[in-house]
C-alpha positions as CSV (number, residue, x, y, z in Angstrom):
1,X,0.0,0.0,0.0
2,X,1.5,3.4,-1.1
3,X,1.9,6.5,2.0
4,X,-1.4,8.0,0.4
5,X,-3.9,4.9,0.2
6,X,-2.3,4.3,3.7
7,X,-2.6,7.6,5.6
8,X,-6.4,7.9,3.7
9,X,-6.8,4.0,4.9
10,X,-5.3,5.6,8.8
11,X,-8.2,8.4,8.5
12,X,-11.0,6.7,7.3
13,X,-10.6,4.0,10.0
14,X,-10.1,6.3,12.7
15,X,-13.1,8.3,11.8
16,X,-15.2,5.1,12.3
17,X,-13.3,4.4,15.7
18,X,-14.4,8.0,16.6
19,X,-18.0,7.2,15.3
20,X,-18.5,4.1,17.9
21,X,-16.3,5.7,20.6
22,X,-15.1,9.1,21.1
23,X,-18.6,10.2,20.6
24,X,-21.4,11.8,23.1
25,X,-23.1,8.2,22.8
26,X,-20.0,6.4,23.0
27,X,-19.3,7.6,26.6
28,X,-22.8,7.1,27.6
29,X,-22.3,3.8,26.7
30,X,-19.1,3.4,28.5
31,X,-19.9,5.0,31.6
32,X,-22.3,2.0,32.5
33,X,-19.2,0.2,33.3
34,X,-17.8,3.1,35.8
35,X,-17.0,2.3,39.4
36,X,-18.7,5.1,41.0
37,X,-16.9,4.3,44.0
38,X,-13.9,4.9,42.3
39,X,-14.4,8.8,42.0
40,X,-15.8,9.1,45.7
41,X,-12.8,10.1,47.7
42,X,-11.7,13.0,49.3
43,X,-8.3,15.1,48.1
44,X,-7.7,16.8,50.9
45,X,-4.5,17.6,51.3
46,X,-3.2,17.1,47.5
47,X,-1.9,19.5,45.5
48,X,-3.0,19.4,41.4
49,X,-1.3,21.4,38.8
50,X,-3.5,22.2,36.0
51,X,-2.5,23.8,32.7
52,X,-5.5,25.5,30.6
53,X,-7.7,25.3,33.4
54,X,-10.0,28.3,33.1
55,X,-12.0,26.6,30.3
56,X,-13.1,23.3,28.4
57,X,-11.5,20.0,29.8
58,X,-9.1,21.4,32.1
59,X,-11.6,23.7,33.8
60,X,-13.9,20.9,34.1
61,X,-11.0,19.3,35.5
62,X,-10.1,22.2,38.1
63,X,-13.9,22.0,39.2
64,X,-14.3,18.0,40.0
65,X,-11.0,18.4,41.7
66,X,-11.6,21.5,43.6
67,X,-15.4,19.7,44.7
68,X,-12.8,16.5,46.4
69,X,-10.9,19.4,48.5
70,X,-8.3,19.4,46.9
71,X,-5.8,22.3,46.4
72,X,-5.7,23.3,42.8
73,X,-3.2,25.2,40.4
74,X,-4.2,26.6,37.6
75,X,-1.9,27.3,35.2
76,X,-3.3,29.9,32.4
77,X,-2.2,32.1,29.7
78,X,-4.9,34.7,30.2
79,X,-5.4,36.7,33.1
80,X,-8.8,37.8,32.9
81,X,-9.4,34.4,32.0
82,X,-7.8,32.6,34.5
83,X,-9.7,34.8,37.6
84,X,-12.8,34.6,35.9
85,X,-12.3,30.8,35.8
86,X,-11.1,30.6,39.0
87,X,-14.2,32.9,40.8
88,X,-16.7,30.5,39.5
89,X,-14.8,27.4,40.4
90,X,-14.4,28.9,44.2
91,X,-18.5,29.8,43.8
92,X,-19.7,26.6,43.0
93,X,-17.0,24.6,45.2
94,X,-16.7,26.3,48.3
95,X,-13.0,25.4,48.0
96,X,-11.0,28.3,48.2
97,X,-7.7,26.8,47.7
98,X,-7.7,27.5,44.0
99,X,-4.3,29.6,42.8
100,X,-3.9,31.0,39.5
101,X,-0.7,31.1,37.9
102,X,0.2,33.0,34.2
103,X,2.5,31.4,32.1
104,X,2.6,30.5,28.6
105,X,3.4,27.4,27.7
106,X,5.0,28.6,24.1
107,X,7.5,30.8,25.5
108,X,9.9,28.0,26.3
109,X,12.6,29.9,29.2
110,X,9.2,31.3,30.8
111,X,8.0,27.5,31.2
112,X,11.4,26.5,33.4
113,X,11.4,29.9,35.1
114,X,8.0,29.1,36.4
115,X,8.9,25.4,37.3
116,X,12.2,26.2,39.1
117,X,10.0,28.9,41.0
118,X,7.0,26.9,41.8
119,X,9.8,24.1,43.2
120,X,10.8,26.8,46.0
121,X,7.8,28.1,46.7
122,X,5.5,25.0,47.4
123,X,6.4,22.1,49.3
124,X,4.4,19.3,47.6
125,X,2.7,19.0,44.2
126,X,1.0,14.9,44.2
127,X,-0.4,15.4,40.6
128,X,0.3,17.4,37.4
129,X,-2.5,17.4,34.4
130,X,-0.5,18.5,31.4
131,X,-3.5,19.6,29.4
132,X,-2.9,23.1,27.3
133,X,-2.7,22.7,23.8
134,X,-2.6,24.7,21.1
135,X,-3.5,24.1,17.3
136,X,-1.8,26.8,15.2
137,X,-3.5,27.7,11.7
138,X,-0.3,28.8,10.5
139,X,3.2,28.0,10.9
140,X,5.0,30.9,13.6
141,X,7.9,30.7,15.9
142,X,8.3,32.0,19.6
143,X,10.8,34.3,20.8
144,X,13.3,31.6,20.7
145,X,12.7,30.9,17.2
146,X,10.6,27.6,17.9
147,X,7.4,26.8,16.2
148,X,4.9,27.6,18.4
149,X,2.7,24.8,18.5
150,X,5.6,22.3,19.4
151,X,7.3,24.7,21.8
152,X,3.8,24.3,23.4
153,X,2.3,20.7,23.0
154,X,5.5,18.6,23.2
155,X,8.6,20.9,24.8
156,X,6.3,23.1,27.1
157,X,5.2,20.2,28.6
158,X,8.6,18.2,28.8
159,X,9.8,21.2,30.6
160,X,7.6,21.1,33.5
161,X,7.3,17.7,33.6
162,X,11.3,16.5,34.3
163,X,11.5,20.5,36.4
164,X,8.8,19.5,38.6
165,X,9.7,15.9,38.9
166,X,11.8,16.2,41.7
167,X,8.7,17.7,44.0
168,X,6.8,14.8,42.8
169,X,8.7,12.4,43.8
170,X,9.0,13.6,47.3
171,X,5.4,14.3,47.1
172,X,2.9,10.9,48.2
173,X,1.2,8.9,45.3
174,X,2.8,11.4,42.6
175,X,1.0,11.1,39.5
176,X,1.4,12.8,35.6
177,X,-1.5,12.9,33.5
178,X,-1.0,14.7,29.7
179,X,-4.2,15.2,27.6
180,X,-3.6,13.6,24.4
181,X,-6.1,13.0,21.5
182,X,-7.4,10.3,19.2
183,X,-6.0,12.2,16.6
184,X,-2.2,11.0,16.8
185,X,-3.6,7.2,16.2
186,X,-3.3,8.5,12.5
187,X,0.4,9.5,13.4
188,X,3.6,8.0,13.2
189,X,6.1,9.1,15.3
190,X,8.1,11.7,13.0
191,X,11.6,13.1,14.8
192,X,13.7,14.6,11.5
193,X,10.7,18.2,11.3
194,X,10.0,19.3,15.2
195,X,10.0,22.3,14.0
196,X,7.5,21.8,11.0
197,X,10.2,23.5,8.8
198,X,9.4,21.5,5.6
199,X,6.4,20.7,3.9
200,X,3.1,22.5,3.6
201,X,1.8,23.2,7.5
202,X,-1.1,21.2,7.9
203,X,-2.2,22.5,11.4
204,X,-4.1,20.0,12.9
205,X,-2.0,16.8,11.1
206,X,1.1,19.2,13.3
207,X,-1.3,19.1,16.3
208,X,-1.7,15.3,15.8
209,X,2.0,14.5,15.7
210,X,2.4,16.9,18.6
211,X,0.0,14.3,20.4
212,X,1.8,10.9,19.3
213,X,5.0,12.6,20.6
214,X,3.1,12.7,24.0
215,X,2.4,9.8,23.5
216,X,6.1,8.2,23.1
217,X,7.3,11.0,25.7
218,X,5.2,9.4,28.4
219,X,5.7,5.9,27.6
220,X,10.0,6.8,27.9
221,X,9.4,9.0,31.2
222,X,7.2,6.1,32.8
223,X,10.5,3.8,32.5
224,X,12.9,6.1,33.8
225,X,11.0,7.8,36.8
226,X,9.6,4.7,37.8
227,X,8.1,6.0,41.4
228,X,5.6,8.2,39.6
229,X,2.3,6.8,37.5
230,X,2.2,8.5,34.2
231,X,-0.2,8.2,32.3
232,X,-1.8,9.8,28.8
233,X,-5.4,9.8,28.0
234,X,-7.6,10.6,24.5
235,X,-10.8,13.0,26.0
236,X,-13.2,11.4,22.9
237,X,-14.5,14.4,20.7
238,X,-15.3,17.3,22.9
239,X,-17.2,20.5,22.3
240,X,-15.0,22.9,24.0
241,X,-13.9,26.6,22.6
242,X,-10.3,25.4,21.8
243,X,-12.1,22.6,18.7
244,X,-14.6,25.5,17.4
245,X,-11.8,27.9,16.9
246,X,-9.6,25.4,15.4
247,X,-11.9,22.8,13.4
248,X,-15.1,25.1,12.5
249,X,-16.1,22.5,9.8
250,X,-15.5,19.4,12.3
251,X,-17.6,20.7,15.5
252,X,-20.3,22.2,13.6
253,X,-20.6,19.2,11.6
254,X,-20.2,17.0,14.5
255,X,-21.8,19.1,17.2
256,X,-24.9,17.2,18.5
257,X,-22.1,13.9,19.1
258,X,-19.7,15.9,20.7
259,X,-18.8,15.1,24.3
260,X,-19.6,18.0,27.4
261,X,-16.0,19.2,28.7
262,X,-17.3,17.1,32.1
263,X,-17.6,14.3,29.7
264,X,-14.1,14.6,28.3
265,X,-12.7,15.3,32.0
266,X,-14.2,12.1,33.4
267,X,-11.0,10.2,33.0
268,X,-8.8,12.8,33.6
269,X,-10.6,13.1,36.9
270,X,-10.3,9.0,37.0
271,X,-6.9,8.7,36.9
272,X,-5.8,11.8,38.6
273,X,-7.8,11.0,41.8
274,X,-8.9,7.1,42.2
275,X,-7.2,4.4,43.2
276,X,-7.9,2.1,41.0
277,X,-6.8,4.2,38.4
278,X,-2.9,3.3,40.0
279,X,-3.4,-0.5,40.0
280,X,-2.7,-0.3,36.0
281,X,1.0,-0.2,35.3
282,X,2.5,3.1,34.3
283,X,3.3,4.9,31.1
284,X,0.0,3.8,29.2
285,X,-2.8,5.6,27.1
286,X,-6.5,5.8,28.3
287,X,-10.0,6.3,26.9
288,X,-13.0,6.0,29.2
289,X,-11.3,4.9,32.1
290,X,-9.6,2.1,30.2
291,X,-6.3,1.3,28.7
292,X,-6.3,1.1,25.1
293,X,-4.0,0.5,22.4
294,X,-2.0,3.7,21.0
295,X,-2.4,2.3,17.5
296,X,-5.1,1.6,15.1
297,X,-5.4,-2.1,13.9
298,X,-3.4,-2.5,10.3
299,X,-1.7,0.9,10.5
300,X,1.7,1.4,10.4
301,X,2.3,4.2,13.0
302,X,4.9,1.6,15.1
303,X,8.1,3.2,15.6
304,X,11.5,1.9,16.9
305,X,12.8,1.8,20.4
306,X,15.6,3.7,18.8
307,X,13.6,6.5,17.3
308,X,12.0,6.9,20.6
309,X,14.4,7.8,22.3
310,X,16.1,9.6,19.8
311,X,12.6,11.7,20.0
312,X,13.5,12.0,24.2
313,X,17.2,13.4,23.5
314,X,16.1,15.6,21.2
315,X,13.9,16.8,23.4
316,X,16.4,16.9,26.7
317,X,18.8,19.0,24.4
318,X,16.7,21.7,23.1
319,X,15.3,21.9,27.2
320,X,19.0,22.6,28.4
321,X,19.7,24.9,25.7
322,X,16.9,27.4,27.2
323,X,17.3,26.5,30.5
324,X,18.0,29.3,33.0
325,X,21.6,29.4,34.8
């Protein structure tokens, strides 16, 4: 089978995976095998980091977490946003141990200046939810001459995973959860163009290889930081600000199947706070509370041990070269 017939063979099968289960219906469906039980817990006492929280998933996220007691971060590019978010989260919680933080995750020394600070500041951090993303129309670069998407999907969140690593690991039951998406089951892992220098710049086919390279990154950080559970999770298709702007002709299209944000946080919720969710081993890729596959039947999106963690160097060099002194 030529690349074309394949990657049109990759779409058209993942668009009927979506169809039976990253659908409205589809979670329905899967929620009558939920533990109820499992979410019924108190986090008192735990610290969340949350990045995008004052809308979609990871406000939805901030909320469910906030309701358990437990002390949240938000991390947010916006302001306004971000207090906004924060206010109704307080309102409707009663929890007011909700801090905002401003950073964007795109302007790569920003991301380890707010790590390294965060590190002195607070004692323990038990779980950070990597979930800001960012789907870019067009191709532009960030003050450091990174494309922007990248410097925020993939080495954003490499950043503050391995600088906050250390307060994880003296923190108890540390966990890292990223936000992922269905779409990089139509990727293959692709290390020679971070930067989406060559070719036409297809946004959300960059945003999709942004999401497989999450994908690899957590699989690699699970084996080498062994006493925290990482995990990476696909939300389904969810109607939430950040699709609309990006893929008008998808969520209109699609919008009566599309998933609530509390819909598409259920399992971000699930693995960040239950127990259950930490008797699975470590490094692997959810939907709907469950461990799946991180490839499509057929497809050839496999890559080498080698290329992975040629993918992880890559990544630990360009983090050093912006790291503060």
């Amino acid at each position: 089978m030529g690349g074309r017939t394949m990657s049109l063979y990759r779409n058209s099968a993942w668009f009927l995976k979506g169809m039976t289960e990253f659908t409205r219906n589809a979670f329905l469906s899967a929620s009558k095998r939920f533990v109820e039980k499992d979410l019924e817990v108190s986090m008192a006492g735990r610290a969340f980091m949350i990045t995008g929280a004052n809308s979609g998933i990871g406000k939805a996220t901030a909320m469910a977490i906030a309701k358990k007691g437990g002390t949240v971060h938000m991390v947010c590019r916006n302001k306004d946003k971000a207090e906004e978010a924060r206010a109704d989260i307080v309102k409707e919680t009663g929890n007011k141990e909700v801090y905002v933080h401003i950073l964007d995750l795109s302007e790569t020394k920003k991301v380890w200046e707010f790590a390294e600070g965060f590190k002195r500041k607070y004692k323990a951090l038990n779980v950070l939810i990597n979930n800001a993303g960012s789907i870019m129309s067009q191709r532009d670069v960030n003050t450091e001459g990174l494309e922007k998407s990248f410097a925020t999907n993939v080495l954003g969140v490499y950043i503050l995973t391995k600088s906050l690593i250390p307060l994880l690991e003296k923190s108890a039951d540390p966990r890292v959860i990223t936000v992922s998406s269905g779409g990089m089951l139509v990727q293959k892992l692709r290390t020679g163009n971070l930067q989406s220098e060559r070719g036409r710049y297809d946004g959300t086919m960059v945003y999709a290889q942004h999401k497989r390279q999450q994908v690899v990154m957590t699989e690699q950080l699970a084996k080498t930081h062994t006493n925290i559970h990482f995990s990476v999770m696909h939300p389904g298709w969810v109607d939430t600000p950040a699709v609309a702007n990006a893929m008008p002709d998808f969520h209109s299209s699609m919008k009566d199947s599309l998933r609530t944000p509390e819909q598409g946080a259920d399992t971000v919720v699930w693995l960040a706070v239950s127990e259950a969710a930490t008797t699975n081993p470590s490094g692997r890729f959810y939907q709907d509370r469950k461990m799946v596959s991180t490839h499509l039947p057929l497809a050839w999106t496999h890559s080498s041990a080698l290329e992975e963690q040629k993918l992880l160097s890559l990544l630990e060099d360009l983090a050093k070269t912006f790291q503060p002194h």
